[in-house]
N, C-alpha and C positions, 0 to 999 in steps of 0.2 A: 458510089458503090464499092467502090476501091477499099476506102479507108470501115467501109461497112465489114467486107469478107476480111481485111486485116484485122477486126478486132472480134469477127468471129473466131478466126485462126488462132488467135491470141488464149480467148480465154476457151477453146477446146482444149489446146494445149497446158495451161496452168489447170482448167478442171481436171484433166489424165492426170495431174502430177498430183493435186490433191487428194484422188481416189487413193493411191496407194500410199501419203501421207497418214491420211483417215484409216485405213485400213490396220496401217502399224501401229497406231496410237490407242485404238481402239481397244484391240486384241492385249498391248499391255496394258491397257485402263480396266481390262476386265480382270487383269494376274492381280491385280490391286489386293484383291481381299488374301492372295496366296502367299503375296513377298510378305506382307506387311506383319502376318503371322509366321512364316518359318525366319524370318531374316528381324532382327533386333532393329531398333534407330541404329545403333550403333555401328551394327553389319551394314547398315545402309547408308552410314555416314563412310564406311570404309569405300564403295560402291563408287561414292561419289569425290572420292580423292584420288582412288585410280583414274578414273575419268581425268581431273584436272591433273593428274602427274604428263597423261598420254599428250591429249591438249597442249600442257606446257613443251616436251621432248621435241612435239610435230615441227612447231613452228622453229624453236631453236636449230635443233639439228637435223632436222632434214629439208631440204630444198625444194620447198613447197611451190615449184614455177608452176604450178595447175593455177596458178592466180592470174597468169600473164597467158595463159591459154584464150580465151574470149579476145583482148584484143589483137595481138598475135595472128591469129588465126584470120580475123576478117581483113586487117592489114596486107595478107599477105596475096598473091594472086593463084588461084586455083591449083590442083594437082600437088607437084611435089613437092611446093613451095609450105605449103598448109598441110603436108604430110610430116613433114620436118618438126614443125610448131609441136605440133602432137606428142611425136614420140623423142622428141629433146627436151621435153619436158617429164616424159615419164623418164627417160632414160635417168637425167641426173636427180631427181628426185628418188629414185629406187635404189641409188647408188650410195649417196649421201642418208636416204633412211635407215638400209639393212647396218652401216656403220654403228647409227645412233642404238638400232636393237640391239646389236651384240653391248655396246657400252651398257645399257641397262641391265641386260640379264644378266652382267658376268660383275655389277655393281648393286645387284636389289637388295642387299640385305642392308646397307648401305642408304639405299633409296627407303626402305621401307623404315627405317631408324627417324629417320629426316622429316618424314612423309604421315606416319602414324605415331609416333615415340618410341615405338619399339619393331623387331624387325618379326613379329606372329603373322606377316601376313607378304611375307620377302618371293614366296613360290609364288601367289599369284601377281605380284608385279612382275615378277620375269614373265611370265606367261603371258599378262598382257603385255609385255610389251612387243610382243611377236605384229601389233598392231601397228605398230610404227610402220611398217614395211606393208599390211594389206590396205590398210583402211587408204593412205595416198593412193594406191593402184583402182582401189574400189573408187575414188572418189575419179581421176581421170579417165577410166572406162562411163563413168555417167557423165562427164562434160562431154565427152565425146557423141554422146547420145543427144544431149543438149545441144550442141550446134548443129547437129545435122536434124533436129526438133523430130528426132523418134521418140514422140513422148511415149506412144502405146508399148514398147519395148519399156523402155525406161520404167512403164508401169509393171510388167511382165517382172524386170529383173527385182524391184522391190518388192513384190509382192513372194517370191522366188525366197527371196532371205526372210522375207517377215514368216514365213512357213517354215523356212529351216531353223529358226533361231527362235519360235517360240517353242517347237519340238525339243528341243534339246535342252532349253529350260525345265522343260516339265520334267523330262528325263533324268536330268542334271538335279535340278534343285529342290524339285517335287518329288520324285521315284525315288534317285540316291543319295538326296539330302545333303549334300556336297557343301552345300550354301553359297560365299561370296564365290569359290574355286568355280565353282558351276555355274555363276551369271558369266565370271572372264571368260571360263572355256565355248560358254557358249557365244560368246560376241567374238572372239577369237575364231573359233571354227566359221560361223558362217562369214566371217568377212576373209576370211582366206579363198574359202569355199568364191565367193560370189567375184575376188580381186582377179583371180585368177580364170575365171570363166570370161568375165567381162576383158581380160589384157589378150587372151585368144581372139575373139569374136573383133577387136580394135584391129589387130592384124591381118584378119582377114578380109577388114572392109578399105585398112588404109595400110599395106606395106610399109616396115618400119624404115625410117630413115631418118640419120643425126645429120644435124648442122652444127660444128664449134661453133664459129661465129653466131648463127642462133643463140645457142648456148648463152654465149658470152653478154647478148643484148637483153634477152630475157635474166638475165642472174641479174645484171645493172639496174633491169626495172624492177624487181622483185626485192631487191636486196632491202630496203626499208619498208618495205610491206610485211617482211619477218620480225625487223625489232616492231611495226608495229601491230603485229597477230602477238607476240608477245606481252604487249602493254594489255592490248583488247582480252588476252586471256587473263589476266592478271588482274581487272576490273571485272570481268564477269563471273571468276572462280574465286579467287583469293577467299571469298568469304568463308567458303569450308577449309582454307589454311588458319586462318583468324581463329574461327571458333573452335577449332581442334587445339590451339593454342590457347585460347583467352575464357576455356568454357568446358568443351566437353566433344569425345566424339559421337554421341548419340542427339548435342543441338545439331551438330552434323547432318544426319540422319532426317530430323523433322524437318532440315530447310531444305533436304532435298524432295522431300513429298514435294515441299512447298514447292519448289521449283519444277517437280514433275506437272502443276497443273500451268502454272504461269507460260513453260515450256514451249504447252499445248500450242500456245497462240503462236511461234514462229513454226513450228513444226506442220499445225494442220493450217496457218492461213499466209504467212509470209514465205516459206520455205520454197509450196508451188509457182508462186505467182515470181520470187526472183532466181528460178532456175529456169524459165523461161524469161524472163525481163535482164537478166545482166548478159547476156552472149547479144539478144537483139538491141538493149541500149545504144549499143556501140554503132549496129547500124541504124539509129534511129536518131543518133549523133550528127550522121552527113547526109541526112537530108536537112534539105533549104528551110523550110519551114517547120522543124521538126520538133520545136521548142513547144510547142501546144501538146504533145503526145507525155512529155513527161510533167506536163501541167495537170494533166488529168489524170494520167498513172497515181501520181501523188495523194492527187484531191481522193480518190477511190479506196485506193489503198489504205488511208490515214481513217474512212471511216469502214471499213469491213475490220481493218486492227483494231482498232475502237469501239467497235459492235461485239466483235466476237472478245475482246477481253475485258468489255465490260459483263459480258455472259457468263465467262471462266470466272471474274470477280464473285461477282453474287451467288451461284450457285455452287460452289468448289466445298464452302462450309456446310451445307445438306449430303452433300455427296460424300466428300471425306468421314461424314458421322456416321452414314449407311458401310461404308468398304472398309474400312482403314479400320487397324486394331486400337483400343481406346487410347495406346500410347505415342499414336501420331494425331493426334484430336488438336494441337498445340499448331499445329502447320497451318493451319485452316486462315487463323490472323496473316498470314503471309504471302497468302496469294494474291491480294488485289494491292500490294505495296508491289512488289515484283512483276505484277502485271504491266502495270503502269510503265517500269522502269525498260521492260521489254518491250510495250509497243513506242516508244520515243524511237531505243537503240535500234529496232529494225528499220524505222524510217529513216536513220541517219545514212544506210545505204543509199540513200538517193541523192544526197550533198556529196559523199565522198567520191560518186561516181567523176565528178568534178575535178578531183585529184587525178582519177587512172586513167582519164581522157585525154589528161595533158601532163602525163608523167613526172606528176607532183607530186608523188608519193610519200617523199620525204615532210613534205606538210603533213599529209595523212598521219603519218609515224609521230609526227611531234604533239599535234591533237590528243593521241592517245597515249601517253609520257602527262601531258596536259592534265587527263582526268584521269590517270591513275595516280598521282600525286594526289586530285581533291576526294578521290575512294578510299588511299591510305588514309587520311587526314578523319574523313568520316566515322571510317572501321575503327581507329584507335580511340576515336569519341566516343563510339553512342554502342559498341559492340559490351566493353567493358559494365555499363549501365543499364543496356537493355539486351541484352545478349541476343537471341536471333530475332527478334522485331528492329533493332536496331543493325544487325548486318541486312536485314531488307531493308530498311532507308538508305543504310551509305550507300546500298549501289543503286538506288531510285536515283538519289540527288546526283549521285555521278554519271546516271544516264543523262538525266535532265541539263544539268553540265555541258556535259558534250553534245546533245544535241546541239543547245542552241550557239556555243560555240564553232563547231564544224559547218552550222549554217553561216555562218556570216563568214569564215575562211571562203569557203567553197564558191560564193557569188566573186571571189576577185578573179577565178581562171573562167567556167562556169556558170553562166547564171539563164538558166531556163524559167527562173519568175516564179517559182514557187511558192503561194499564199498558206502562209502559217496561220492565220484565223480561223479556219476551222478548227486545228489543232486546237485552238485555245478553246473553242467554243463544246469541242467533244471531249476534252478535257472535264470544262466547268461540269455539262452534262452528269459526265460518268458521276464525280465524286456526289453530287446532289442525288442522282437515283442510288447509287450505294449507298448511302445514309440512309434515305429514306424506303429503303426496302428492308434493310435490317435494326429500323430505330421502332417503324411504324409496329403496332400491335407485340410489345415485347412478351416472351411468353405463351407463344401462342405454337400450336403444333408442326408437325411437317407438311403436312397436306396444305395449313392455313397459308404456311411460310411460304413453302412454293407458287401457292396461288399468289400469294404480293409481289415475289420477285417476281413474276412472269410477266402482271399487270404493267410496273415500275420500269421491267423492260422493254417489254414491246411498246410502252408510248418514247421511250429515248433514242429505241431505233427509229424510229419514226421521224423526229425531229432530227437527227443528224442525218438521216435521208434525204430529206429536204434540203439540209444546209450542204450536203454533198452535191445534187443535183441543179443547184445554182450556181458553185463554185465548178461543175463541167463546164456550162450556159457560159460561166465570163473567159473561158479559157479561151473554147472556140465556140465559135455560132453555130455551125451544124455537129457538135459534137453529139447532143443528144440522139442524133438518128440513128450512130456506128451502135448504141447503148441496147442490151436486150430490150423486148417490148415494155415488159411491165415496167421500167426503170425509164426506156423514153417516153412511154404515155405518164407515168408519175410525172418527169421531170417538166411534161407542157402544161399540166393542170397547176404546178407550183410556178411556172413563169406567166400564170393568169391567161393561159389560150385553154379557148375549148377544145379537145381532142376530137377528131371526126370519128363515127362510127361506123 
């Protein structure tokens, strides 16, 4: 009964965090038809290199210890000790940030030479980089939400911003036509807005208090977690540095559609499920038997990633034809190579947890040095030749890479037994119904098309259902009862027991 209410608790808790993933994704999947006509590919390739300029600054120059925050924290014993962790983390991250923004702003013309070719667009990198400094505060006022598992707040405050920050769009870039000025100023204001709401409300719930010596333990543990957020950005962005270089800033632009659907899948189904799963990992670490709990986390996870982006796969090219203005029609090939690449890389969270258990980190950091070598190696192949289908494969094969490299590091400190065979099997699946849902009946209308993707779907969710809810069965024996109903009446009917009525 125990492990029943723990995994109801669980997944109330990831469901709260997906409602207001879902919510924000949504609300911009609807501005779809809006950006994609006031904003060029090219503005939208600009869009998406501020993005990777911010990205790259974070990890560099500021003191990202929100990383060492989850263990830290459970490590430490109650009260002041775990009050410490907290705000010795924000504290030097704030301090080492606002450093890194003034270097920016009082360097963008500079940055934006480097960054785009030329400096037309130097005012809004200084502006964002005013980000340097909220987005780290916004991000440690929601851990702090996450361990004390206030998801319902946690829902409140995202939903909070997703209302301020689609407002000021429309304001901004619909009303005064502002364009790129006006998506910065509006991710700027509401993340200032929301860092600073949330570093109030942290204080009032935990009085600030530094630890040097803290300090000084979490810097040691962190410290190759920054070279390796930097590798990690550098495999996941670089591509729109490539192709702004080897191509155009407007293939920019189209592989950022592409990426906004691919996205989709860590934002609306891995994002919830590990900001509730990486703070409790740690306790689910030191229990005795605890090893079956990330057996099944895995097997789960590996097929709702794999359901839902074989979904985003197939139907992304109907969708982008109906919203998107004719001149992002070219993105549509991009999404299910990128998907792929993204449901691998968000699983590899669960091998690296392996490293931060046993402050291995520095392995962590050299894995990804690892596959950013075979992502350059790709990029400089296949980008030249196939321009953005081939910056979606280099970073497919350098996810795929690193997956299965980081798996085999990770079992030498770590090894909770994780069965990779479904991967392979939800794998084979996807590519065979993706083929055969846009090979079958070429030609044929939107109504038709929809109708075969839907078919072609719902029998592959099906079977990887099945292969999921066997792959619970051999973890643990009564795992299926902790499982909601429809999933443990499925799971007895496919392990050949009659179900009581």
């Amino acid at each position: 009964m125990a492990d029943k209410r723990q995994s109801t608790s669980f997944i109330g808790h990831t469901a709260t965090y997906a409602v207001g993933n879902i919510a924000r994704w949504l609300v911009g999947f609807a501005m779809l038809p809006v950006y994609t006509r006031l904003l060029s590919p090219a503005e939208y390739g600009v869009i998406g290199l501020l993005t990777f300029a911010l990205a790259f600054f974070e990890p560099l120059f500021g003191a990202r210890l929100i990383h060492a925050v989850p263990k830290f924290y459970f490590d430490a014993a109650e009260g002041l000790e775990r009050r410490a962790v907290i705000w010795t983390a924000v504290a030097v991250t704030g301090v080492v940030s606002l450093a890194s923004m003034t270097a920016l702003i009082l360097f963008r013309r500079v940055g934006a030479e480097l960054l785009f070719g030329d400096n037309l667009y130097s005012l809004a990198l200084g502006v964002f980089a005013v980000n340097l400094v909220t987005q780290p505060l916004e991000n440690a006022g929601m851990m702090f939400l996450r361990l004390r598992s206030r998801s319902r707040l946690f829902l409140g405050v995202s939903m909070g911003k997703l209302v301020l920050q689609i407002a000021l769009n429309l304001f901004l870039v619909v009303y005064l036509r502002v364009g790129v000025l006006g998506v910065v100023l509006s991710s700027v204001i509401s993340s200032t807005v929301i860092g600073i709401a949330l570093l109030i409300y942290t204080a009032t719930q935990e009085s600030p208090q530094f630890d040097w010596a803290m300090a000084r333990r979490m810097i040691n543990y962190c410290w190759p977690l920054w070279l390796s957020g930097l590798a990690g950005l550098y495999i996941g962005s670089s591509s729109a540095m490539y192709l702004r270089v080897l191509r155009s800033l407007s293939d920019v632009g189209l592989l950022e559609l592409g990426l906004r659907f691919a996205t989709a899948l860590t934002l609306l189904v891995w994002t919830p499920f590990s900001q509730h799963w990486q703070p409790m990992s740690f306790q689910y670490y030191k229990e005795k038997d605890g090893k079956w709990r990330f057996q099944i986390a895995f097997a789960v996870s590996a097929f709702v990633m794999f359901a839902a982006g074989l979904g985003i796969s197939i139907f992304s090219q109907p969708v982008i034809q109906l919203m998107a203005a004719k001149t992002f029609a070219p993105a549509a090939v991009l999404v299910p190579i990128l998907t792929l690449g993204f449901v691998v890389n968000n699983l590899v969270s669960f091998f690296n947890f392996s490293f931060m258990v046993t402050a291995q980190t520095k392995v962590a950091s050299l894995c990804q040095y690892a596959i950013g070598l075979v992502i350059t190696v790709a990029y400089v192949v296949l980008i030249p030749r196939f321009g953005i289908v081939g910056a979606a494969w280099g970073q497919c094969i350098a996810f795929l890479f690193g997956f299965f490299l980081i798996w085999r590091l990770s079992r030498r400190y770590f090894d909770p037994g994780f069965d990779l065979k479904p991967v392979a099997l939800f794998t084979a699946i996807g590519v065979i119904t993706y083929a055969g849902a846009n090979l079958l009946f070429p030609g044929r209308t939107i109504a038709v098309d929809l109708l075969v993707k839907s078919f072609f779907y719902l029998i592959a969710v099906g079977v990887m259902m099945v292969i999921t809810l066997r792959s619970v069965k051999a973890s643990h024996a009564d795992a299926l009862n902790s499982l909601p109903w429809p999933l443990h009446r499925l799971g007895r009917i496919t392990q050949g027991r009659t179900p009581r009525l």
